[in-house]
MDAnalysis code that builds the backbone (N, CA, C; Angstrom):
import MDAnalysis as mda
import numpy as np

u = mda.Universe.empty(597, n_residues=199, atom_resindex=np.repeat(np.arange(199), 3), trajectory=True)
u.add_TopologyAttr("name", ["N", "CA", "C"] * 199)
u.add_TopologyAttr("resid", np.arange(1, 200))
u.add_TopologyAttr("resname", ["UNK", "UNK", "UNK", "UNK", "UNK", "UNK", "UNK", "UNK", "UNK", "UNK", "UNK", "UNK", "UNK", "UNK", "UNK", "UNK", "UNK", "UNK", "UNK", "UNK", "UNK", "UNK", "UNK", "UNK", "UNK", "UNK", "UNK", "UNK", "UNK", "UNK", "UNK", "UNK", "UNK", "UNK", "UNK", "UNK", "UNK", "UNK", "UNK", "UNK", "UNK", "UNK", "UNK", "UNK", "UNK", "UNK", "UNK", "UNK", "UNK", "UNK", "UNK", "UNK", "UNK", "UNK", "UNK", "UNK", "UNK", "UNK", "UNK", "UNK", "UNK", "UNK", "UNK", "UNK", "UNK", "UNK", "UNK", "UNK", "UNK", "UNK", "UNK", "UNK", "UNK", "UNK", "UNK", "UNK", "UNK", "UNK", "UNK", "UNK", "UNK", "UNK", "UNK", "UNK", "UNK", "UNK", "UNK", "UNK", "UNK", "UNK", "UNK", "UNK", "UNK", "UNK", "UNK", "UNK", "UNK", "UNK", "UNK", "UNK", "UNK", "UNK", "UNK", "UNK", "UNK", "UNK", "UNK", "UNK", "UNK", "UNK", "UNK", "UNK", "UNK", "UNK", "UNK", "UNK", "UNK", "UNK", "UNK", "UNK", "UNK", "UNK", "UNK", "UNK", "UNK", "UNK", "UNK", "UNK", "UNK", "UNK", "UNK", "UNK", "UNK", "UNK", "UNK", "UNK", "UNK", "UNK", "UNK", "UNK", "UNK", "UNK", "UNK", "UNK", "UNK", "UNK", "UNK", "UNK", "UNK", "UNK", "UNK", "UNK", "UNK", "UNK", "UNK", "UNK", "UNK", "UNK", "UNK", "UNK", "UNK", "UNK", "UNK", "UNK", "UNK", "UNK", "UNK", "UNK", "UNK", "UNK", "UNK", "UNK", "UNK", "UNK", "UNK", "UNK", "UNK", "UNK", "UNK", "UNK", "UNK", "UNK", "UNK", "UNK", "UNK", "UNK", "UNK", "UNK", "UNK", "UNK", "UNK", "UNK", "UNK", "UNK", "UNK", "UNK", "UNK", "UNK", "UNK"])
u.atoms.positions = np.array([
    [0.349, -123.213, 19.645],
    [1.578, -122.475, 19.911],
    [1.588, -121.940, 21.342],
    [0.835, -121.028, 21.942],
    [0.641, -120.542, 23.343],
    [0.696, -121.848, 24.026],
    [-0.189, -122.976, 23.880],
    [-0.021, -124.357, 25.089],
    [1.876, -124.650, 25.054],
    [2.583, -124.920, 23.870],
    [3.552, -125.129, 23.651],
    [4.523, -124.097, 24.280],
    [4.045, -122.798, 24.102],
    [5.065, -121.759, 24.838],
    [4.366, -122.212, 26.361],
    [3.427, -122.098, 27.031],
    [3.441, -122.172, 28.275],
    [3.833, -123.095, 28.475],
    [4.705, -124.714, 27.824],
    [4.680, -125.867, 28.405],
    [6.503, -125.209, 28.661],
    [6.739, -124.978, 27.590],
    [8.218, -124.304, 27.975],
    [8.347, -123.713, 28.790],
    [8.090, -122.689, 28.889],
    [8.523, -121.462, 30.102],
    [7.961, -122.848, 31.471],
    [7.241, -123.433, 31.589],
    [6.865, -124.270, 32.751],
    [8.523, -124.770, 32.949],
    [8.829, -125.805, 31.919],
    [9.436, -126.330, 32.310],
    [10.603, -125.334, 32.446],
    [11.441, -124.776, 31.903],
    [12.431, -123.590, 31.960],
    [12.652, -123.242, 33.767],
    [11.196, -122.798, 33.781],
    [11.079, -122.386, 35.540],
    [11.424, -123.556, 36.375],
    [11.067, -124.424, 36.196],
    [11.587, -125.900, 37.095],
    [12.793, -126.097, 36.990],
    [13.357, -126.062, 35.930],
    [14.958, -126.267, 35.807],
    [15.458, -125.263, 36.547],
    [15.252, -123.900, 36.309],
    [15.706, -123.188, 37.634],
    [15.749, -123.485, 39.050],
    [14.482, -123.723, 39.122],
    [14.090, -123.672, 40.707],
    [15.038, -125.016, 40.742],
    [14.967, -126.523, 40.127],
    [15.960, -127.119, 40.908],
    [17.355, -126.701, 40.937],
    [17.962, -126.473, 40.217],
    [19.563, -125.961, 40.084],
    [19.910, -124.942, 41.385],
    [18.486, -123.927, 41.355],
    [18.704, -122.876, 42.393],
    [18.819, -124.000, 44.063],
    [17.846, -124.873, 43.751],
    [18.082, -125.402, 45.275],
    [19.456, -126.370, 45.445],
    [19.556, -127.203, 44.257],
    [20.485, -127.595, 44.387],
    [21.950, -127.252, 44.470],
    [22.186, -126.415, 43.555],
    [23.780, -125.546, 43.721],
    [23.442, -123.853, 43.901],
    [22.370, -123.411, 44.205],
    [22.226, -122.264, 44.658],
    [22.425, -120.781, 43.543],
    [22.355, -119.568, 43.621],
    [22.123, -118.760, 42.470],
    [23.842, -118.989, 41.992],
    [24.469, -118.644, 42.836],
    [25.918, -117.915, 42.532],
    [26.559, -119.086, 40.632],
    [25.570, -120.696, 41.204],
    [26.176, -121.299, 40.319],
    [24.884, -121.816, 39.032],
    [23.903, -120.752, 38.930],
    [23.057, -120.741, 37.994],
    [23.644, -120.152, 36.919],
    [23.485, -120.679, 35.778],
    [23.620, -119.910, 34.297],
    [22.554, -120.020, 33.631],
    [22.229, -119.257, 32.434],
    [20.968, -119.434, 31.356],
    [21.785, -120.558, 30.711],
    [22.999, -121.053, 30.218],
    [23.344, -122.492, 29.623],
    [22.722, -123.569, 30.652],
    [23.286, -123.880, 31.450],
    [22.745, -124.515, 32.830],
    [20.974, -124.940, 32.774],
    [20.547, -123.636, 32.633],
    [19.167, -124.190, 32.284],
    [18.561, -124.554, 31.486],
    [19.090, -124.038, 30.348],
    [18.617, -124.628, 29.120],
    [18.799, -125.943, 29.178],
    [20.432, -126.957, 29.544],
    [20.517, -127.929, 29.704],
    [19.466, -128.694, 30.452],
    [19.020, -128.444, 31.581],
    [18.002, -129.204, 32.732],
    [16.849, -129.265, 31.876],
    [16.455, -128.334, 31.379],
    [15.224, -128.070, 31.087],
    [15.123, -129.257, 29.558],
    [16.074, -129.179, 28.894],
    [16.357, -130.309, 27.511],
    [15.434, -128.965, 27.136],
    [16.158, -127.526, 26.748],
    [16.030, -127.054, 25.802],
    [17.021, -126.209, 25.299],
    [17.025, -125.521, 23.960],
    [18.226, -124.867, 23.513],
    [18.323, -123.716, 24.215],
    [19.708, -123.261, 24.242],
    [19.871, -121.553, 24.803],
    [19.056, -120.896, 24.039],
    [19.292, -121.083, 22.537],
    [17.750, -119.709, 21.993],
    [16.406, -119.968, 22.012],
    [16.000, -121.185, 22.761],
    [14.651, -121.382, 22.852],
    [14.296, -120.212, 24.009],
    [15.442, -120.870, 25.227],
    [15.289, -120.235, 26.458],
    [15.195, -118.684, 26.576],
    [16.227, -117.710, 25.555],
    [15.792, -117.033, 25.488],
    [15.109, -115.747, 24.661],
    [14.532, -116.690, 23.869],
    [12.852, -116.076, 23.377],
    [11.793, -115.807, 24.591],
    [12.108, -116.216, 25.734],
    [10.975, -115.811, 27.185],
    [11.960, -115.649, 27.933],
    [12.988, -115.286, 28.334],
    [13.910, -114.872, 29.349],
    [14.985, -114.349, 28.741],
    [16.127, -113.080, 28.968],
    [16.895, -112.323, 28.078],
    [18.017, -112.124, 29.237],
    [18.077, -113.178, 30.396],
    [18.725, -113.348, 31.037],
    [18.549, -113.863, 32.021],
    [19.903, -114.497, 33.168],
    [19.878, -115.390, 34.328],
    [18.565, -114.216, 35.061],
    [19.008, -113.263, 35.757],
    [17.748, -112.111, 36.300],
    [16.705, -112.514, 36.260],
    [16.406, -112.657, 34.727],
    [14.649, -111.938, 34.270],
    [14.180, -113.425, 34.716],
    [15.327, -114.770, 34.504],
    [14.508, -115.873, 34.940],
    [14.341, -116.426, 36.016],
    [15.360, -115.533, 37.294],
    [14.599, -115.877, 39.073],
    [13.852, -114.869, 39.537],
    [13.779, -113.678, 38.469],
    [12.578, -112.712, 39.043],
    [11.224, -113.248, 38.612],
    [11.115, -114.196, 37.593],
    [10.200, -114.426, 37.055],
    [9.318, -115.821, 37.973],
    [10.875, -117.144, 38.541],
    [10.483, -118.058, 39.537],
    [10.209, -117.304, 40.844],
    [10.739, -116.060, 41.196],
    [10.357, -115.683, 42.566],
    [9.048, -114.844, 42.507],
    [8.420, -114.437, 41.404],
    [6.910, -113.633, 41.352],
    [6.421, -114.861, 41.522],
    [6.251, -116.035, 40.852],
    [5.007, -117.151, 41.203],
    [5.212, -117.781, 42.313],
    [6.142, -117.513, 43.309],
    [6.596, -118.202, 44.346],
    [5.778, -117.400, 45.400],
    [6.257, -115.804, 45.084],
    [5.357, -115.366, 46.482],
    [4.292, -114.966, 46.091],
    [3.153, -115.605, 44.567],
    [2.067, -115.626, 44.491],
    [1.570, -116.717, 45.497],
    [2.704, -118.087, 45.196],
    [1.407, -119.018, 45.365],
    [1.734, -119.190, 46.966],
    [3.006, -118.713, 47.953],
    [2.825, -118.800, 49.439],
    [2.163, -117.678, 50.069],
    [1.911, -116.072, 49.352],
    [0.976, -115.585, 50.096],
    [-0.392, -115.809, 49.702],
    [-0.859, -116.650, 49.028],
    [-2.267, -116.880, 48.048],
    [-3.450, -117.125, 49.690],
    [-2.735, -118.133, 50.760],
    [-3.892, -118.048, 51.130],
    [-3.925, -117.366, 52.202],
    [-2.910, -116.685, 52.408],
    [-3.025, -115.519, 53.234],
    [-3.905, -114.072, 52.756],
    [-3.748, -114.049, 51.498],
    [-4.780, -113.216, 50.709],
    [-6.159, -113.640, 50.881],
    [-6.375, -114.655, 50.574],
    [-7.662, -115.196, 50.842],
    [-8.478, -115.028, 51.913],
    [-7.667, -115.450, 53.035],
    [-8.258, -115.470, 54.369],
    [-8.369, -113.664, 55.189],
    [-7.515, -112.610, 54.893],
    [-7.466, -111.094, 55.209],
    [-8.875, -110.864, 55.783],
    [-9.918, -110.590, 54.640],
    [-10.931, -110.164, 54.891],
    [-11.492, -111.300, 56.110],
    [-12.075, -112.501, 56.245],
    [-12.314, -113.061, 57.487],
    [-11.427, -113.363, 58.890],
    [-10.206, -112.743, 58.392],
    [-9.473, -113.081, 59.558],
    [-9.678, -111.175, 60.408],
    [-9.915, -110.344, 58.951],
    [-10.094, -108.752, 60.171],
    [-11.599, -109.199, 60.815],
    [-11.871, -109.786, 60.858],
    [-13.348, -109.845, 61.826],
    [-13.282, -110.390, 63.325],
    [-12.024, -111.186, 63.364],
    [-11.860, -112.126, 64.682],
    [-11.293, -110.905, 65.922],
    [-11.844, -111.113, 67.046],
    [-10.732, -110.666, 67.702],
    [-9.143, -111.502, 67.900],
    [-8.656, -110.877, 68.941],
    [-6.995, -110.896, 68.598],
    [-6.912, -112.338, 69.188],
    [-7.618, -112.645, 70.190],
    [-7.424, -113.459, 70.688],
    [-7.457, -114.895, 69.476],
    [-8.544, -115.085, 68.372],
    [-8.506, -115.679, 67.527],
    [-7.792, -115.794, 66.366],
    [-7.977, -114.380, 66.231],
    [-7.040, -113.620, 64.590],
    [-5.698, -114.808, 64.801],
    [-4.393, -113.763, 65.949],
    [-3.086, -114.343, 66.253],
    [-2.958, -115.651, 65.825],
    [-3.600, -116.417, 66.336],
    [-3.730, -117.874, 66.213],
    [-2.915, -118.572, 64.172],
    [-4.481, -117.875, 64.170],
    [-4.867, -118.296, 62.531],
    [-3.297, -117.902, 61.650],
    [-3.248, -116.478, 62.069],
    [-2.605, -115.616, 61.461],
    [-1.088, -116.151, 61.548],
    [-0.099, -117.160, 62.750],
    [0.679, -117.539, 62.615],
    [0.730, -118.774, 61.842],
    [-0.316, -119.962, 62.254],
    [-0.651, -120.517, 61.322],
    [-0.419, -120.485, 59.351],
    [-0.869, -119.539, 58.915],
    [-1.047, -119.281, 57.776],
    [0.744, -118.559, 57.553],
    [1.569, -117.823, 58.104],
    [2.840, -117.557, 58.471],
    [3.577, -118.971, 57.945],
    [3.368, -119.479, 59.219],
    [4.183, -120.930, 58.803],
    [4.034, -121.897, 57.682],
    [3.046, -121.639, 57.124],
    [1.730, -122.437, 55.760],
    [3.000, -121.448, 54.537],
    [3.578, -120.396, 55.312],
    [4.117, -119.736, 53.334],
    [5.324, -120.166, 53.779],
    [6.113, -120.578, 54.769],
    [7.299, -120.854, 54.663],
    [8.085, -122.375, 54.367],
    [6.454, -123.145, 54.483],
    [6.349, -124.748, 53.926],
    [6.325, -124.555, 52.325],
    [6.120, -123.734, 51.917],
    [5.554, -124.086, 49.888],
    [7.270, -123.714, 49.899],
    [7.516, -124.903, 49.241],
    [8.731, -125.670, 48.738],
    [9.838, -124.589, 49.907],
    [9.736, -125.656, 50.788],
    [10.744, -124.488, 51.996],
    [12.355, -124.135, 51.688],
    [13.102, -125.413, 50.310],
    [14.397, -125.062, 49.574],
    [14.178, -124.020, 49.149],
    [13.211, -123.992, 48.127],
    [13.293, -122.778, 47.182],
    [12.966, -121.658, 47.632],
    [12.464, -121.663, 48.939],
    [12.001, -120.533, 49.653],
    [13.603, -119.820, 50.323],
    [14.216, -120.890, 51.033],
    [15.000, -120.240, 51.826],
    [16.199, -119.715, 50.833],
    [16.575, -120.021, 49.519],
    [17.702, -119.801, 48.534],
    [17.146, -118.528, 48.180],
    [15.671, -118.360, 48.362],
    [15.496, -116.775, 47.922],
    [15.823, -115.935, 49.003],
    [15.213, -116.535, 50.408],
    [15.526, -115.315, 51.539],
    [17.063, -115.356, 51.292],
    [17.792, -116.277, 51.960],
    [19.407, -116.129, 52.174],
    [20.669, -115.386, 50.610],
    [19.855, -116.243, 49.765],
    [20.632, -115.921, 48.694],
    [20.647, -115.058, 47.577],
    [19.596, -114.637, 47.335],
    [19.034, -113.307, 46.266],
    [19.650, -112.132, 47.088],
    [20.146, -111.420, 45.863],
    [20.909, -110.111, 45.821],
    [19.668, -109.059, 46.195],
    [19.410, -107.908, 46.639],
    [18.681, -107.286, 47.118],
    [18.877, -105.824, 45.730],
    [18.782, -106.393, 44.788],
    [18.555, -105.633, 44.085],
    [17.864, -105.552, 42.874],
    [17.361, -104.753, 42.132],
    [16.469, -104.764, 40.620],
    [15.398, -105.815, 41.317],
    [14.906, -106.144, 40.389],
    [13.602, -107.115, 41.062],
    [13.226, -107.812, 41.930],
    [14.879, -108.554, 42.352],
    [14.769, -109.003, 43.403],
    [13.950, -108.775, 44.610],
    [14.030, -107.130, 44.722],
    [13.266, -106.649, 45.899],
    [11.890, -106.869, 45.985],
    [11.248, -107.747, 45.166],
    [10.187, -108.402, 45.388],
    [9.983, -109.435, 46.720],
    [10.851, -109.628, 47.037],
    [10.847, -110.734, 48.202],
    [10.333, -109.676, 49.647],
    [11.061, -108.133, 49.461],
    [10.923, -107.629, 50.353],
    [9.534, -107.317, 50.643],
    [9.142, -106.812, 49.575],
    [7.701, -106.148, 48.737],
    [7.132, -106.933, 49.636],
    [6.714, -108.279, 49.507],
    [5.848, -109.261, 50.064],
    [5.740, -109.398, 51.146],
    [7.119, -109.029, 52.343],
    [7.120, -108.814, 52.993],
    [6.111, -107.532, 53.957],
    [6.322, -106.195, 53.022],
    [5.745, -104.851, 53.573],
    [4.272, -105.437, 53.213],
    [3.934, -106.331, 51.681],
    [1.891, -106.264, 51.843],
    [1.959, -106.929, 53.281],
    [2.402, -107.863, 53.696],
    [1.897, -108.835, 54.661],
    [2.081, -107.906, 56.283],
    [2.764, -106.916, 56.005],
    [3.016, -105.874, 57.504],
    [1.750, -105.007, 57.441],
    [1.389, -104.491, 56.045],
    [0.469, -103.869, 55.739],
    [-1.039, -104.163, 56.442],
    [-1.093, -105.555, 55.769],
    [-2.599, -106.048, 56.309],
    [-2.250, -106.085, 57.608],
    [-1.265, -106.458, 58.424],
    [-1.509, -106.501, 59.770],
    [-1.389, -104.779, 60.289],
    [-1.341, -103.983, 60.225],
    [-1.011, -102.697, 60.555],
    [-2.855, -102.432, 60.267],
    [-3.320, -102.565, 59.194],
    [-4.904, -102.795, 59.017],
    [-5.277, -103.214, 60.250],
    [-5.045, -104.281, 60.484],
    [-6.018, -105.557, 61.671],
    [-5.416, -104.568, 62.590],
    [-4.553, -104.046, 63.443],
    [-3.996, -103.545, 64.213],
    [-4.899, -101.988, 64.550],
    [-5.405, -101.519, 63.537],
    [-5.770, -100.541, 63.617],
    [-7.619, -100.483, 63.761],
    [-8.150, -101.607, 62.747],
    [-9.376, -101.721, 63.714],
    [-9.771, -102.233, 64.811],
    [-8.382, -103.236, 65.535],
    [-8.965, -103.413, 66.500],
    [-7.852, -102.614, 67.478],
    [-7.832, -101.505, 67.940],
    [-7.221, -100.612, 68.174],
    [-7.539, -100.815, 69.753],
    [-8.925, -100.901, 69.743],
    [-9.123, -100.529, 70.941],
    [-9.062, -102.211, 72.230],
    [-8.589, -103.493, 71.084],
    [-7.824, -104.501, 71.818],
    [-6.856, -104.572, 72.444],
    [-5.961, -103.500, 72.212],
    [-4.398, -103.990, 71.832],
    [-4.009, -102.893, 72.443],
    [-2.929, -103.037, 73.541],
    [-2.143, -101.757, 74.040],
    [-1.177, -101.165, 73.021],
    [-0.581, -101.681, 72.209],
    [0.716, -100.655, 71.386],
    [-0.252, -99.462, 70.611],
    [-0.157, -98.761, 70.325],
    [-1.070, -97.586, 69.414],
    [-0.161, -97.441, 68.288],
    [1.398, -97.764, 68.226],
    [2.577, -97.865, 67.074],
    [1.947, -98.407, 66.078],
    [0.954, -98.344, 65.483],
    [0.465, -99.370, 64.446],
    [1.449, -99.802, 63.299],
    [2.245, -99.424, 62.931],
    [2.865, -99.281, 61.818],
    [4.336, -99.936, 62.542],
    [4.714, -99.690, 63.437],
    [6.269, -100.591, 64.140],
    [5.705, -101.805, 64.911],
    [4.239, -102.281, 65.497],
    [3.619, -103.042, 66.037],
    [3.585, -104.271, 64.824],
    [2.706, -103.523, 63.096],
    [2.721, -104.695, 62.513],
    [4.080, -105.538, 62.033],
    [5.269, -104.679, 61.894],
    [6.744, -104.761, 61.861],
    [7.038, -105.367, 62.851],
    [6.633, -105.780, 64.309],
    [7.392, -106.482, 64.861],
    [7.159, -107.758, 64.475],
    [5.561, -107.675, 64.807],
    [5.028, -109.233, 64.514],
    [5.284, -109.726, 63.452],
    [4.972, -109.303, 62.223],
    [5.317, -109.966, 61.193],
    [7.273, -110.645, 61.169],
    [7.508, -109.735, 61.565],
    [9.033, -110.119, 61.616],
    [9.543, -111.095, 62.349],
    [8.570, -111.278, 63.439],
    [9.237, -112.282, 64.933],
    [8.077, -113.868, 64.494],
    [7.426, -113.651, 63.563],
    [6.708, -115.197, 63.202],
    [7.789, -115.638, 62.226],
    [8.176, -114.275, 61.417],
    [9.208, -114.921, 60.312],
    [10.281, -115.558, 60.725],
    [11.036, -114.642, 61.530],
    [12.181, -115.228, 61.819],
    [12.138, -116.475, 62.941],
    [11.245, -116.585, 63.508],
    [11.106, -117.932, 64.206],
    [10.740, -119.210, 63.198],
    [10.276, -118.933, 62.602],
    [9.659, -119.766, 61.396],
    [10.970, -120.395, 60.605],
    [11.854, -119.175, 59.714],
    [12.842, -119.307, 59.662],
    [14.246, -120.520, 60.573],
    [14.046, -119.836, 62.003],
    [14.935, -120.670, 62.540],
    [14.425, -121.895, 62.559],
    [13.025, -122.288, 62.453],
    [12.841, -123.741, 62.846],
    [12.826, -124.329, 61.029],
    [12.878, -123.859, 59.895],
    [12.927, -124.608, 58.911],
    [14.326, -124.737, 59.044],
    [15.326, -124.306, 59.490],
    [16.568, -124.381, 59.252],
    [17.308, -125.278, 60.258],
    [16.627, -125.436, 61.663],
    [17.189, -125.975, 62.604],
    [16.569, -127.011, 63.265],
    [15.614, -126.830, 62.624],
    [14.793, -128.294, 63.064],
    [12.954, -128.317, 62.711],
    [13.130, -128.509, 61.115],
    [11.628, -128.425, 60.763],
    [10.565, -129.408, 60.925],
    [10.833, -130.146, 62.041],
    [9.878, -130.794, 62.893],
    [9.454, -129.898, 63.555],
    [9.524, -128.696, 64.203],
    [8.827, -128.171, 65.080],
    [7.386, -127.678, 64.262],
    [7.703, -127.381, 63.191],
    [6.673, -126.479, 62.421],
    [5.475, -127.243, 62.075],
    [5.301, -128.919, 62.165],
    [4.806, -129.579, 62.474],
    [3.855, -129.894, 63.970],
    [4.450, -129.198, 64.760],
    [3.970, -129.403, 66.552],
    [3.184, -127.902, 66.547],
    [2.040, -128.443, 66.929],
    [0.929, -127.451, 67.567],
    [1.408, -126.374, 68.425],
    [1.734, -127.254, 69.209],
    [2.853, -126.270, 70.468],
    [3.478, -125.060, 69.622],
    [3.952, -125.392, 68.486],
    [5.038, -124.011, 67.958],
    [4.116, -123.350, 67.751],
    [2.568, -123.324, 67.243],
    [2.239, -122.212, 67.263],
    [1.361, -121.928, 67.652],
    [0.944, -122.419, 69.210],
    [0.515, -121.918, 70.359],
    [1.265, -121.026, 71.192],
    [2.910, -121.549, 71.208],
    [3.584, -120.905, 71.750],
    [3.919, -119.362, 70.863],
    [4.021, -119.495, 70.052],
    [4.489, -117.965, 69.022],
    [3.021, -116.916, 69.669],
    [1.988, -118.017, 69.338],
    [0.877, -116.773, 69.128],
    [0.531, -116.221, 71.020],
    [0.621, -117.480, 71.912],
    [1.103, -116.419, 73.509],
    [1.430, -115.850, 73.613],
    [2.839, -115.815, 72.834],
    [3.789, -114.284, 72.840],
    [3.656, -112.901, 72.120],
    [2.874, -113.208, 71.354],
    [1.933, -112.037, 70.221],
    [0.940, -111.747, 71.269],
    [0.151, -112.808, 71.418],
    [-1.203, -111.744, 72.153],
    [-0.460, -111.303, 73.570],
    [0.289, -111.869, 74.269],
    [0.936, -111.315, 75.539],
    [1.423, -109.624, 75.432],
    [2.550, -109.578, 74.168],
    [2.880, -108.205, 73.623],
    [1.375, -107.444, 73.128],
    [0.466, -108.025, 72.581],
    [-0.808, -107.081, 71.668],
    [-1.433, -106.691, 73.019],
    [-1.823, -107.024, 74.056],
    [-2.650, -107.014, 74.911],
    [-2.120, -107.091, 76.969],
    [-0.756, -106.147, 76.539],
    [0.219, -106.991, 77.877],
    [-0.542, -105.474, 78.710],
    [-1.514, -104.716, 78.514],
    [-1.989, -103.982, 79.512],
    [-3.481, -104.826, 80.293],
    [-3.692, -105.302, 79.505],
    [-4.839, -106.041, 79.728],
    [-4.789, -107.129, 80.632],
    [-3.636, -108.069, 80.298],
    [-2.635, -108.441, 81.377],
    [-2.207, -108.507, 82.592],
    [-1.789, -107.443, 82.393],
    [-1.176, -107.035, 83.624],
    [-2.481, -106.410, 84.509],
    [-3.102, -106.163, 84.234],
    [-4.647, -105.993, 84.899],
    [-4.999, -107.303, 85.623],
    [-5.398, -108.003, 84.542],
    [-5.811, -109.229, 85.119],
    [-4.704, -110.035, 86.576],
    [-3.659, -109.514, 86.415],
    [-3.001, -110.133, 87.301],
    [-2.615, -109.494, 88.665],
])
């Protein structure tokens, strides 16, 4: 019975996630999915008690499995200096905005910012968090002392570059260059006293 319920809710969640990429939330229904999925409306909801509970439920395993190896890597990436960290750290940025980059962007652009939804944001503040961490032990790298509006920029300016290139041309995210060039401009801002010394 449990293999059988988890094979459902599996599939249930897939029928979402395609419908969501394909015609987007506004034109999701719990009928709708039940259909994709080839199961009944009251199968569907015996594990979901509405459209809601079933993209809060596809968007928790979503930003499990794109921040997973950013979790992973935290603890060895606070050991690097900045000069290395940056690098990695955009890297792994662009690594969560590849896991299924449709279903990714129908959550940024299209989810309502409310009730659970605000999980998308959530994921956002852990990932400012750990960098506001890294920011703060290596304190004595880095000219901003803002620790807390410093990890807010960065995190925000990998996203939204990241962003523009899945949307406008996701070949770049592919080219080394994109994130050689992002992470120049991070350590340039982390370290622009140091910089300007040298020069």
């Amino acid at each position: 019975m449990q293999a059988r319920s988890r094979t459902m809710v599996e599939s249930i969640l897939r029928a979402t996630a395609r419908i969501l990429v394909r015609e987007g939330y506004a034109a999701l229904t719990t009928n709708g999915v039940a259909e994709e999925a080839g199961a009944s409306v009251g199968s569907l909801y015996q594990y979901f008690p509405s459209k809601e509970s079933l993209v809060a439920a596809l968007l928790e395993r979503h930003i499990d499995e794109t921040l997973g190896p950013l979790r992973r890597e935290l603890s060895s990436l606070s050991l690097l200096p900045v000069d290395k960290a940056v690098p990695r750290f955009v890297e792994l940025m662009i690594a969560l905005h590849q896991t299924e980059p449709e279903l990714h962007r129908v959550f940024v652009e299209q989810l309502p910012r409310i009730g659970d939804f605000v999980r998308i944001d959530t994921s956002a503040v852990e990932t400012q968090d750990a960098v506001r961490a890294y920011l703060a032990a290596h304190a004595a790298e880095i000219t901003p002392q803002n620790h807390e509006l410093t990890a807010f920029m960065v995190v925000q300016s990998v996203g939204a570059m990241t962003r523009a290139a899945v949307s406008a041309n996701p070949q770049l995210l592919l080219q080394p260059s994109f994130v050689s060039e992002i992470s120049a401009m991070l350590i340039a801002y982390l370290k622009r006293d140091a910089l300007d010394a040298a020069g």
